[in-house]
N, C-alpha and C positions, 0 to 999 in steps of 0.2 A: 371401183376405185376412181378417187376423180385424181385431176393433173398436178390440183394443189398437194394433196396426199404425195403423189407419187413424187414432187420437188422435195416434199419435204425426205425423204427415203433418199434421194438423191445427195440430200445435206447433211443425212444420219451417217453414209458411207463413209463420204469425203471427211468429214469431221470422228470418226471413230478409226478411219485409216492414218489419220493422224497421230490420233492419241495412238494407238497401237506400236508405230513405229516410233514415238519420243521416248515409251516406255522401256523400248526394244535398245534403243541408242542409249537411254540412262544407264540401262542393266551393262551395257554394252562397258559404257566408260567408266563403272563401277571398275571395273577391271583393268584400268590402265597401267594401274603402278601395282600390282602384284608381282609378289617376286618368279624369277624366270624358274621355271622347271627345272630340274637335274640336267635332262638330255638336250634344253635349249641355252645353256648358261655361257657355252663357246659361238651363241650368234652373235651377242653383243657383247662389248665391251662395257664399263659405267658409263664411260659418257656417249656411247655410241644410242645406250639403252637411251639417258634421259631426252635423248635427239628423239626419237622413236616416240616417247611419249608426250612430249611437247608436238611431234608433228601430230600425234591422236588429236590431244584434247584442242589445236586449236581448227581441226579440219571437223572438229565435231559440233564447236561452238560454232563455227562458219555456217555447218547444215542444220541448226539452230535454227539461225539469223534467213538461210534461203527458204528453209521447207517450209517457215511462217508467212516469209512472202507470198510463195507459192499459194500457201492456203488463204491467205487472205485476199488475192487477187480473186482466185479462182470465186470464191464466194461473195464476192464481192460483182464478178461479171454475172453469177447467178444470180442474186438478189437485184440487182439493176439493170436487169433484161440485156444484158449483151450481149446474148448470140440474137436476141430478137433484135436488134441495130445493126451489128454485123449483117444478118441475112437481108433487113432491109436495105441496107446499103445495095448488098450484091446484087438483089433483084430492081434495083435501079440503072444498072448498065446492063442489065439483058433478062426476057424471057425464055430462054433454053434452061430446064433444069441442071442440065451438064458442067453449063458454063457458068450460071450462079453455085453450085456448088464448089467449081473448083475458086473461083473468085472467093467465094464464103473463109474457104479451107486457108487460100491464100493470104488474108488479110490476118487471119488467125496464128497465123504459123510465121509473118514477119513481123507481127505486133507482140508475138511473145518472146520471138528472138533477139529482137529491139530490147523487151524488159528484163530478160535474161543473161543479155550478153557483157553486162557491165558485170554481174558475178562471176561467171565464167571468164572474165579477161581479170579480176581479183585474184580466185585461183592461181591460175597459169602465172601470172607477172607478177603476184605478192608471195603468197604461200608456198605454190611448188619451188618458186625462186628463190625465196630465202631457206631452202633448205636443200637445196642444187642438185635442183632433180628437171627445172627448166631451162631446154636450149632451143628452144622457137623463140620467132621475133613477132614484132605486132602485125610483119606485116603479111608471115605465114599464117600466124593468127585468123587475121580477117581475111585472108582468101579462101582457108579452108572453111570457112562461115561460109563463104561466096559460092566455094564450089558445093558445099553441101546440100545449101537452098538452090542452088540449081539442080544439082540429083535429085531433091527431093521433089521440085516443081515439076521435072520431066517423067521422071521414074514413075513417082507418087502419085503427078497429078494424070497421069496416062493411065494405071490400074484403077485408080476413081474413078474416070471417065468411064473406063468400061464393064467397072463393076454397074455404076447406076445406070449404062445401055443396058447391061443383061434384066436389069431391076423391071426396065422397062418394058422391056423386050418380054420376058418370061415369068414377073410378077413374081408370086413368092418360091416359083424356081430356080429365082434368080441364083442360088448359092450355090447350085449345081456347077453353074458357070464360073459363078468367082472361086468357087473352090478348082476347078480344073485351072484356071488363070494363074492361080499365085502359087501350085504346086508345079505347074511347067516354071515360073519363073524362079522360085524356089531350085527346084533341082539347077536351073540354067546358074545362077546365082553360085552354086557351089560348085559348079565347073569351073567357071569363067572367071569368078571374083577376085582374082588375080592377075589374072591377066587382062584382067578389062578396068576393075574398079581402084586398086589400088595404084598402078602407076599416074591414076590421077593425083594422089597426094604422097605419092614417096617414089623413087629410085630405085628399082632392083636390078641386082649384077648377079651372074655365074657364080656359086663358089667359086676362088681358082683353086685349080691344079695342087696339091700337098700333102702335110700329111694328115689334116682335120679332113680333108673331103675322101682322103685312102681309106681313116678307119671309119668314116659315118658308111662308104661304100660296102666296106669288109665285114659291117657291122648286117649291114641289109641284106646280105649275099647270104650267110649264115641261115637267118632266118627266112629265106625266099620271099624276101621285099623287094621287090624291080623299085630301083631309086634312081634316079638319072638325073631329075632337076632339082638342085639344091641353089637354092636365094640367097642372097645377100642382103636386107633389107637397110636403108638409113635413120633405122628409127631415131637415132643421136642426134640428129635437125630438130628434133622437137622435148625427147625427155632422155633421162639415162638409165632409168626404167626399162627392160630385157625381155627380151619375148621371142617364142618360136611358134612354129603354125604349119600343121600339115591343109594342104588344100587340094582339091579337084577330086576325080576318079579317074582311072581307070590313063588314058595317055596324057590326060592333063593330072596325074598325082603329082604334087613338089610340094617340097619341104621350104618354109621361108625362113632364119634367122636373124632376129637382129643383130646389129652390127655390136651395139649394147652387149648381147651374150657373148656374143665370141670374145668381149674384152675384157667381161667377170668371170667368164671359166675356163677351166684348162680344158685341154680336149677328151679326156676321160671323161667329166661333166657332161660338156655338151653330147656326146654320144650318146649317153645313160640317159639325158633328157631327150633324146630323139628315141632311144628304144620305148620309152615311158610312150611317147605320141605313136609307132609303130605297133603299139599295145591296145589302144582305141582301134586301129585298122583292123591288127589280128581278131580283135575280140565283136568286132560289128558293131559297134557302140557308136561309129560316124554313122551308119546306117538307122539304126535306131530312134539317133537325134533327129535326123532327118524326116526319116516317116513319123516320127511322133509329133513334130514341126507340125508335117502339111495335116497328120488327124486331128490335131487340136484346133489347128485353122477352119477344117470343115465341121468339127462341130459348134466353133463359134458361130462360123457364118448361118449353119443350121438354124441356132437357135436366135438369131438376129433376122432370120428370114419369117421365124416366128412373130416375133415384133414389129417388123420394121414399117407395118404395113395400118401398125396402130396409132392415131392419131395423138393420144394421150404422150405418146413419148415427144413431140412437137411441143404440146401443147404442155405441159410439162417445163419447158425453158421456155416459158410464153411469147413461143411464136403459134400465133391461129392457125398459118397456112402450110397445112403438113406437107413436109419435104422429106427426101430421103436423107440428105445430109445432117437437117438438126437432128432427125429420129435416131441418127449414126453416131452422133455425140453422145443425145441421152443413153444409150444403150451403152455405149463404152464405157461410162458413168457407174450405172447397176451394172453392169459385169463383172466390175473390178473384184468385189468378194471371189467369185468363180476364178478370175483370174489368179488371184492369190493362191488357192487352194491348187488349183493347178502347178502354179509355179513353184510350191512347195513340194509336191509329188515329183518332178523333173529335177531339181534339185537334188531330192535324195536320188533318186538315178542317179545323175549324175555325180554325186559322192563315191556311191557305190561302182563307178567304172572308173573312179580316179584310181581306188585302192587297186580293181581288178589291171590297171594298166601297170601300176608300179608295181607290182606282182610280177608282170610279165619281163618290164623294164629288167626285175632281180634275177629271175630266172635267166634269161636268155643272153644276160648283159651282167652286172654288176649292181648291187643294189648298194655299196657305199659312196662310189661315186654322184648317186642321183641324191643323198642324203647329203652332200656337202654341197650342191648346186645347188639344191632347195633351201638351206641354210644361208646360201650368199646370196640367194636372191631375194629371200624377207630379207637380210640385213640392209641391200642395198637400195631396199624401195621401203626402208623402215615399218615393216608388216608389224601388225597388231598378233604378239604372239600368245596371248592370252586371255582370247574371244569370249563372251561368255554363251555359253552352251544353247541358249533359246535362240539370241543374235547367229549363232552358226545354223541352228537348223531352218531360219527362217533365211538367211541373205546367203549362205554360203553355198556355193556349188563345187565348190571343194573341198575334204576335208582340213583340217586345221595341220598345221608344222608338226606339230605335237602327233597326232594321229596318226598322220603319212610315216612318220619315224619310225613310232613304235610299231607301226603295221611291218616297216620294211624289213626292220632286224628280229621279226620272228622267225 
């Protein structure tokens, strides 16, 4: 195979993973205005519905209008040698492999944030605001931009750095090393991730003291859930969008809610949507995610340790002088298929422990109550209640309102 071949495979990908998801998105908004099922017809009101469906088809035309850019950038930096400019750049401010790569990565990753970031500020300040669901300002906006590109330069550029020492260091046993790397920081990640990464961008307080934090307690005791730390979170600073989150192990477990939930449900709800998350613990399903995380991680890195060493993937985005970093692009490039397939096997996993939770949630708790919390929360973040069936099995890791329902009340 030569490099020319192998760009062009590279441009089959990108260009058929396109078409694949515009097909998926068509079938998708075929379905907007169907009429509401029997058991979904008390989420929406009429005019609540055609809120709902106007906010589909215009976040749909939106990803239209970005996935094109997307693709047309992107092949557009293939065909007129970009990452070969890019990397001569980098190796213009230094001979260290370490530090032109991370230079490489860096130039990469604020040059897209730069051509991205006028979309994502449309979003937030046109779209989610004209349908009042945004309460961030511009200027929370761009610091979490701010704070993010620096987690990602520190964080990011720290495991790069010593993934391509180990590269160096131990050749193509290099993935022994990075796979031991990102699975310590992986587990560390899911300890700590609250208490370390989130009060970078939000506020958390104590439940207080009453009678929502008596029955989430009364609720836990029941089923031998040691529960002590329950959050408070401000998601409300940014959207009115609801959310809850079990995090850590073991003396770091806590439960986080948003502020948002506690203001859409009554406290029967919110209990019944904590038994539901108390139901992934019971059932080992956070475990699960976890170790099937860090094995899929090492068998990428595996079979990247296979490659990464072949010049053809350089040479391929025509750059002559084989580096770890370009070879670490083209390969994420051809992976993508693998990644798909993967991501669609995890998926149905995780369909299948959504039902196994709310299963538990009914048993151990009330299964009506988690049926009307699930119902106010499509309503109140105008959920697409009538997916169409490929579009679910390929994007969704949950199952559908529709499904979760009719599963509860068997």
């Amino acid at each position: 195979m030569t490099s020319t071949t192998l760009f062009y495979i590279i441009i089959a990908i990108i260009i058929i993973n396109f078409i694949v998801e515009k097909v998926l998105d068509a079938l998708n908004a075929k379905h907007f205005n169907d009429k509401l099922p029997e058991d979904l017809q008390d989420v929406y009101d009429d005019g609540e519905y055609k809120k709902s469906q106007n906010y589909k088809v215009i976040n749909y035309k939106f990803g239209i209008i970005t996935s094109t850019f997307s693709l047309v950038l992107t092949l557009g930096f293939l065909f007129f040698d970009g990452f070969a400019f890019v990397d001569a750049l980098a190796r213009s401010y230094s001979e260290n492999s370490i530090v032109i790569a991370l230079i490489f990565f860096g130039i990469i990753m604020i040059g897209s944030d730069i051509l991205t970031t006028p979309f994502s500020y449309y979003s937030t300040f046109v779209i989610e605001d004209t349908f009042g669901f945004n309460k961030t300002t511009p200027k929370i906006f761009f610091l979490d931009k701010l704070k993010g590109l620096l987690m990602m330069a520190v964080v990011g550029g720290g495991i790069l750095a010593l993934i391509i020492w180990f590269y160096e260091f131990a050749g193509d046993n290099f993935w022994l090393y990075a796979w031991a790397l990102v699975a310590v920081f992986t587990l560390f990640m899911n300890m700590f991730y609250s208490k370390l990464i989130v009060p970078l961008f939000n506020k958390q307080t104590p439940l207080e003291a009453g009678s929502l934090r008596d029955k989430i307690s009364d609720y836990a005791s029941t089923v031998g859930f040691k529960l002590d730390k329950i959050f408070v979170i401000d998601g409300s600073k940014r959207s009115t969008k609801a959310n809850a989150y079990f995090s850590g192990f073991g003396s770091e477990k806590r439960v986080t809610l948003y502020d948002t939930l506690i203001n859409d449900l009554d406290e029967e709800e919110i209990v019944a949507v904590l038994a539901h998350e108390v139901g992934h613990y019971k059932k080992k399903h956070i475990i699960f995610n976890l170790f099937a995380s860090i094995l899929l991680t090492g068998f990428t890195l595996y079979i990247l340790s296979i490659f990464i060493s072949n010049p053809l993937l350089s040479n391929a985005l025509g750059v002559e002088t084989p580096s770890f970093h370009i070879s670490l692009i083209a390969f994420g490039l051809l992976y993508a298929p693998i990644s798909e397939i993967t991501g669609l096997i995890m998926n149905w996993f995780s369909r299948t422990f959504e039902y196994q939770a709310d299963d538990y949630a009914k048993t151990t708790y009330k299964g009506e109550p988690l049926i009307s919390s699930l119902k106010k929360l499509s309503k109140n973040s105008l959920s697409n209640l009538t997916p169409h069936p490929a579009y679910v099995f390929v994007h969704y890791s949950h199952p559908t309102l529709l499904q979760r329902i009719k599963n509860l009340r068997k």
